[in-house]
C-alpha positions as a printed NumPy array, in Angstrom:
array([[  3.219, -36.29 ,   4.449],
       [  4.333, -32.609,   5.217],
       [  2.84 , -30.307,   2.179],
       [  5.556, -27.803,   1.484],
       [  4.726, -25.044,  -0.945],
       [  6.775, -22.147,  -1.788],
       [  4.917, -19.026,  -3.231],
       [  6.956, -17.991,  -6.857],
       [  7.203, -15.316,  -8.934],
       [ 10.334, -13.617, -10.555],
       [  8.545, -10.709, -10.557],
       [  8.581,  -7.854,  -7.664],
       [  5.123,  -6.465,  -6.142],
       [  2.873,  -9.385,  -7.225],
       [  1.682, -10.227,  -3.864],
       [  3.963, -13.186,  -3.1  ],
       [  4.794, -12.012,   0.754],
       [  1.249, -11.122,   1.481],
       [  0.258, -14.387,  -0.49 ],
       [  2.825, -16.516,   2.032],
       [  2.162, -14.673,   5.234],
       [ -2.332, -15.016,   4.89 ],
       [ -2.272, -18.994,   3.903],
       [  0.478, -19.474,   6.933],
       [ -2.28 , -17.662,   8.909],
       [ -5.361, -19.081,   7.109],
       [ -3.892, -22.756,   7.335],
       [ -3.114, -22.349,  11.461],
       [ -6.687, -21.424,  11.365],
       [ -8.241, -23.342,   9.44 ],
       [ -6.083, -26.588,  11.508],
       [ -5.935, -25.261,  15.046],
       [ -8.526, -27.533,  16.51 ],
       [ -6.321, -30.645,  15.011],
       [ -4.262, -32.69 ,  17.263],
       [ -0.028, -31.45 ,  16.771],
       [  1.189, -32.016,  14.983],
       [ -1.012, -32.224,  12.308],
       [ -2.445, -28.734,  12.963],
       [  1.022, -26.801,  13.009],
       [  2.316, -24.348,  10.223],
       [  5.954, -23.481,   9.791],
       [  6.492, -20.12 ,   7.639],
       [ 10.37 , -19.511,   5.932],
       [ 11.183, -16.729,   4.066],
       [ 14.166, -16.775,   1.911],
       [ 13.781, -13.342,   0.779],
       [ 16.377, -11.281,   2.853],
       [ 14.179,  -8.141,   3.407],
       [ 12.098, -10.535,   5.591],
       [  9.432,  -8.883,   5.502],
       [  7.174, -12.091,   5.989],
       [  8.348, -12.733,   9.531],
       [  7.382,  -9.258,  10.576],
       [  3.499, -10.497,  10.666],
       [  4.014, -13.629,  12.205],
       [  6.75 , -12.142,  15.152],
       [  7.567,  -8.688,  14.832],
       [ 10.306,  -7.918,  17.255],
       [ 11.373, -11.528,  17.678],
       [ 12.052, -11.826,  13.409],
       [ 15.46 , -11.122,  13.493],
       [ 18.238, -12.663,  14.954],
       [ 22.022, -13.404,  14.89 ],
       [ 23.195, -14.731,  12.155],
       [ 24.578, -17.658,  13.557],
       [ 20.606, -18.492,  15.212],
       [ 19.191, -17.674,  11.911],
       [ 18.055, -18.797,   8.487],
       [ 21.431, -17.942,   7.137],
       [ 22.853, -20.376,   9.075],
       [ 21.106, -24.038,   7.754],
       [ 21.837, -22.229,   4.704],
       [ 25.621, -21.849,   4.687],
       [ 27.286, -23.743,   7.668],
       [ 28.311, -27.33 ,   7.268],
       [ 26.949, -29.295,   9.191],
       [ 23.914, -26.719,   9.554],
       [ 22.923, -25.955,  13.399],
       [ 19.804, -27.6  ,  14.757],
       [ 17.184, -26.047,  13.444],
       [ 14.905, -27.46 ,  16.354],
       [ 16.229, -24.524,  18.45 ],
       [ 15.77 , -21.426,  16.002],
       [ 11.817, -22.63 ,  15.757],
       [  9.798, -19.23 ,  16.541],
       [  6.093, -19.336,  17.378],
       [  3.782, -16.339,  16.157],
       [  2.532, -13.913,  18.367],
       [ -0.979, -14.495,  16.927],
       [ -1.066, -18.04 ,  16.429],
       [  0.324, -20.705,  18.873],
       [  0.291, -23.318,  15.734],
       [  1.837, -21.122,  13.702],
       [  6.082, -21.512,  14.133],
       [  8.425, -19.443,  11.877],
       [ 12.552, -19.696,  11.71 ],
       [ 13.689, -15.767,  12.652],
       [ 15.968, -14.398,   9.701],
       [ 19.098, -11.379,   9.242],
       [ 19.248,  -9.754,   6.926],
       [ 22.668,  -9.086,   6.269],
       [ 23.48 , -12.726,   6.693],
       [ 20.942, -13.315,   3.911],
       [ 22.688, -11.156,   1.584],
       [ 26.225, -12.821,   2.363],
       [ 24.243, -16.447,   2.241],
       [ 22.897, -15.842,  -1.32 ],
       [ 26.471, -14.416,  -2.423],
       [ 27.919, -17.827,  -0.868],
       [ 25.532, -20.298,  -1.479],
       [ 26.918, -20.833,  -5.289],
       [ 30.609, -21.432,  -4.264],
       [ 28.89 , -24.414,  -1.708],
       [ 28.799, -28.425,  -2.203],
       [ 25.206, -29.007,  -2.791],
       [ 24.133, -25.571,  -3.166],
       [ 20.803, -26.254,  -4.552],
       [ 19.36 , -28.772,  -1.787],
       [ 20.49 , -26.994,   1.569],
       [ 17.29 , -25.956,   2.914],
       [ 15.673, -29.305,   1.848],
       [ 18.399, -30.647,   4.394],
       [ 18.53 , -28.298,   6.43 ],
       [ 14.476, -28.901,   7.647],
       [ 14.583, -32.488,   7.147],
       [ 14.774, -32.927,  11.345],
       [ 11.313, -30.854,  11.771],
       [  9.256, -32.513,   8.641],
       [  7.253, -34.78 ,  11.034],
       [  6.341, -31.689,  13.439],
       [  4.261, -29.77 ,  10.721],
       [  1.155, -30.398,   8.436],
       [  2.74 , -27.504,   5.842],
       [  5.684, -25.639,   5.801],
       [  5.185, -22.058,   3.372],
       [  7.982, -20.618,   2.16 ],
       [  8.08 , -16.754,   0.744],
       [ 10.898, -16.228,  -1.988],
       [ 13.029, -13.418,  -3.218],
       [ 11.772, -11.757,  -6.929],
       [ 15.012, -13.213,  -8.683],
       [ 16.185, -16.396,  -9.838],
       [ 19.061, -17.656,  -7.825],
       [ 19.98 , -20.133,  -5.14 ],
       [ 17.558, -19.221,  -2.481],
       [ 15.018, -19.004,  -4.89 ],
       [ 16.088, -22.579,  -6.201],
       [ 16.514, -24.088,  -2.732],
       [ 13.023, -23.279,  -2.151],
       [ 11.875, -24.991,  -5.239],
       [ 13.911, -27.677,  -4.577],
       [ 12.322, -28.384,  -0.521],
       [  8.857, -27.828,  -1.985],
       [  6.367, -30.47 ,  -2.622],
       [  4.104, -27.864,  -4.602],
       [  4.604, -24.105,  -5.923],
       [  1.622, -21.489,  -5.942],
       [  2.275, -18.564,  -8.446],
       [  0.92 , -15.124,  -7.782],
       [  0.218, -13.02 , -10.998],
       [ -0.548,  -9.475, -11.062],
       [ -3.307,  -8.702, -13.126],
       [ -1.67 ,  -6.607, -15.37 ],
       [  0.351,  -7.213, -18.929],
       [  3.605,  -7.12 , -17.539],
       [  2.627,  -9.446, -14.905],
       [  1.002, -11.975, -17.51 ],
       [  4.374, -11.827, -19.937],
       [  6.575, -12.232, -16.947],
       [  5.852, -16.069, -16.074],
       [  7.922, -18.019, -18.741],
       [ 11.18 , -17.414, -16.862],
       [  9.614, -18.903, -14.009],
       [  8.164, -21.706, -15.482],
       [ 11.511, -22.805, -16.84 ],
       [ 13.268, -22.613, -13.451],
       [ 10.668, -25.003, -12.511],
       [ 11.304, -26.992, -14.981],
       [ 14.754, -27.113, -14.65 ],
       [ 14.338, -28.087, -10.859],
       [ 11.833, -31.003, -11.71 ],
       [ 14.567, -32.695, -14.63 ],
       [ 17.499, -32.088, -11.659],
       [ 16.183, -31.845,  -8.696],
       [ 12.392, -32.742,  -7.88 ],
       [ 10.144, -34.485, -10.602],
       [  6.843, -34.339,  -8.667],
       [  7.215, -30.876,  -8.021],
       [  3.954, -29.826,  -8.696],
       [  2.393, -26.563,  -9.388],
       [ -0.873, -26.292,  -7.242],
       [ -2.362, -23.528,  -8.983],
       [ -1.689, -19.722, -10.211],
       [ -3.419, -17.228,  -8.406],
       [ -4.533, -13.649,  -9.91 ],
       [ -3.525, -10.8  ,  -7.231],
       [ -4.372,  -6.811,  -7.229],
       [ -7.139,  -6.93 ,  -8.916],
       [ -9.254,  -3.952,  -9.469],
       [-12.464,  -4.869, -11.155],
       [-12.598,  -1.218, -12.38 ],
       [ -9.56 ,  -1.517, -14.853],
       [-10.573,  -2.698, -18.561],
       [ -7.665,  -5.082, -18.725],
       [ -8.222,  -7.294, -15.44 ],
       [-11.258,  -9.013, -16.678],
       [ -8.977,  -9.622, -20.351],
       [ -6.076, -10.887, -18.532],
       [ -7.846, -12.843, -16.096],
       [ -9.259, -14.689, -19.594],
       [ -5.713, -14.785, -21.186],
       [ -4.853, -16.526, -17.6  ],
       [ -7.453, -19.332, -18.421],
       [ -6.688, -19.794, -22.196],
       [ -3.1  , -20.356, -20.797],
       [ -3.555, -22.398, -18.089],
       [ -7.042, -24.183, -18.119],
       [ -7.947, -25.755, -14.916],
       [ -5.03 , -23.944, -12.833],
       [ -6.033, -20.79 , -12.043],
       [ -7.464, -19.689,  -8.659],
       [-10.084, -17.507,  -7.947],
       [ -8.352, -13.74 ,  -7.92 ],
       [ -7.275, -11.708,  -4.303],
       [ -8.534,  -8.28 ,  -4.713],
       [ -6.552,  -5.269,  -3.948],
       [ -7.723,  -4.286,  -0.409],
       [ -7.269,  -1.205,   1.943],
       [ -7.47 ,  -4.229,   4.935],
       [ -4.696,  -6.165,   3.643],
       [ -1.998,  -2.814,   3.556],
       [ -3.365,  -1.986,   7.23 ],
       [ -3.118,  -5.412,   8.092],
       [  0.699,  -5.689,   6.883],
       [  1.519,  -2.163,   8.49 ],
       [  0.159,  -3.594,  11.787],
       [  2.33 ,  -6.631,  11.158],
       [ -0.662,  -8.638,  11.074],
       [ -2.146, -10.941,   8.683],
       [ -5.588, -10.135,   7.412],
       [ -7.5  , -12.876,   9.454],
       [ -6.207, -11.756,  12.937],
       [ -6.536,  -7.751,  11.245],
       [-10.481,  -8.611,  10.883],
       [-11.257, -11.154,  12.781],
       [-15.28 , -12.795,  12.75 ],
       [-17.356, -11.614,  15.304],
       [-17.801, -15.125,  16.024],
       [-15.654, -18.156,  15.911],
       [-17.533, -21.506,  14.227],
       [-15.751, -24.409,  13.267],
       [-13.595, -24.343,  10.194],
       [-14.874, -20.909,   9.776],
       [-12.099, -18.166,   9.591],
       [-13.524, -15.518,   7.379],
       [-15.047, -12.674,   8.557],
       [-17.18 ,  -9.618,   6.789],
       [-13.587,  -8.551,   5.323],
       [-12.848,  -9.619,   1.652],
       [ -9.318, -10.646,   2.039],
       [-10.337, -12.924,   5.062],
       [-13.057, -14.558,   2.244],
       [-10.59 , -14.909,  -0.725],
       [ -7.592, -16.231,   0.895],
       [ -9.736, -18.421,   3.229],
       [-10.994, -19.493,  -0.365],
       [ -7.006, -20.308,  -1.309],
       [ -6.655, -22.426,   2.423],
       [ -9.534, -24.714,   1.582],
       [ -8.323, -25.392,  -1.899],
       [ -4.685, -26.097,  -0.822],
       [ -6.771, -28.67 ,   1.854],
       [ -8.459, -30.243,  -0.53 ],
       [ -5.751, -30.556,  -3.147],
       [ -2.893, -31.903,  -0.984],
       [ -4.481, -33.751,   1.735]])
């Protein structure tokens, strides 16, 4: 079965592109010496900046609206979707479906006034689900139809907090979109896990809030990604972190390296392994 987990939060700057675009990376990794197709990756990102795509293809991201994203979104019947598959420049097992911005934009303006608004995308990559072990999909910081189409595809959901008050206080909006979606839409949606982001061990509050996480949701939280000078390099080079610092030496299953990042969100791949496989 194709694992499909969309990274949430309702909240801006809490890590969710860097989140998507490191365990797309981590998990082509982590798979690449699997037979296809159950070593290929598939990233989506429904946020219309796009930013996700520019790490996995900068310079072949974007394209016309009609060979984009926008397109399975809005059009009925939607286009094949066999044909806008993308590989990465850095990973030949990791695919991604190019976006436009603008065409986002009109697509989340249209998407309401649309028969089965909610459940496009899930449609719309039906045709590939057999060509990829997991499918990641980034999401926009609001609730709204993209946001809820992505819930709605996904198998499981991964929630990135920011370890800071506001980012703590801002998760009960969330969690009732996903429950909404699970009483219309997708029962065994399941939330694999929430994981603390920017954390600086030097503020008082982290260690408090990363407690306050616990108390709240025993057993769910993931080990914390800690802000990192190699992770904003790595995104300004339109890299992910793992081909940013690479190991010195490839071994089996290994794809850390010295780097932090490379440690914690190789940390994140093998629990998503282990919990949905």
């Amino acid at each position: 079965m194709t694992i499909i987990l969309t990274i949430a939060n309702e909240k801006g700057g809490v890590g969710k592109t860097t989140t998507a675009v490191n365990l797309a990376a981590g998990l082509a990794l982590r798979l690449r010496d699997e037979a296809a197709p159950n070593n290929r990756v598939l990233l989506i990102d429904m946020d219309p900046q796009g930013h996700a795509l520019l790490s996995a293809g900068y310079g072949t991201h974007t394209a016309p609206p009609a060979e984009s994203l926008s397109a399975l979104l809005t059009e009925t019947p939607p286009p094949s979707i066999q044909r806008m598959l993308r590989v990465s420049q850095h990973h030949e097992n990791l695919f991604f479906l190019p976006s436009n911005r603008a065409s986002m934009v009109d697509a989340a303006r249209v998407l309401p006034t649309l028969m089965a608004n909610e459940s496009r995308l899930q449609h719309a990559i039906q045709p590939v689900l057999n060509q990829f072990a997991f499918i990641l999909i980034d999401t926009p910081p609001t609730t709204g139809d993209l946001l809820i189409n992505a819930l709605v595809a996904s198998t499981h959901v991964l929630i990135p907090v920011e370890t800071s008050y506001l980012g703590v206080s801002g998760l009960l909006e969330l969690q009732r979109t996903i429950e909404e979606v699970r009483i219309h839409f997708r029962p065994s949606l399941k939330i694999l896990g929430y994981l603390p982001t920017l954390c600086e061990e030097q503020r008082a509050e982290t260690q408090d809030i990363l407690i306050e996480l616990q108390k709240r949701y025993p057993k769910q939280v993931l080990p914390p990604i800690h802000k990192s000078s190699d992770l904003a390099y790595a995104h300004s080079s339109h890299m992910d972190v793992f081909t940013y610092r690479p190991p010195r030496q490839r071994i089996a299953n290994q794809i850390e390296s010295s780097s932090r990042p490379t440690q914690e969100y190789a940390s994140v791949v093998e629990t998503i392994i282990n919990t949905t496989r």
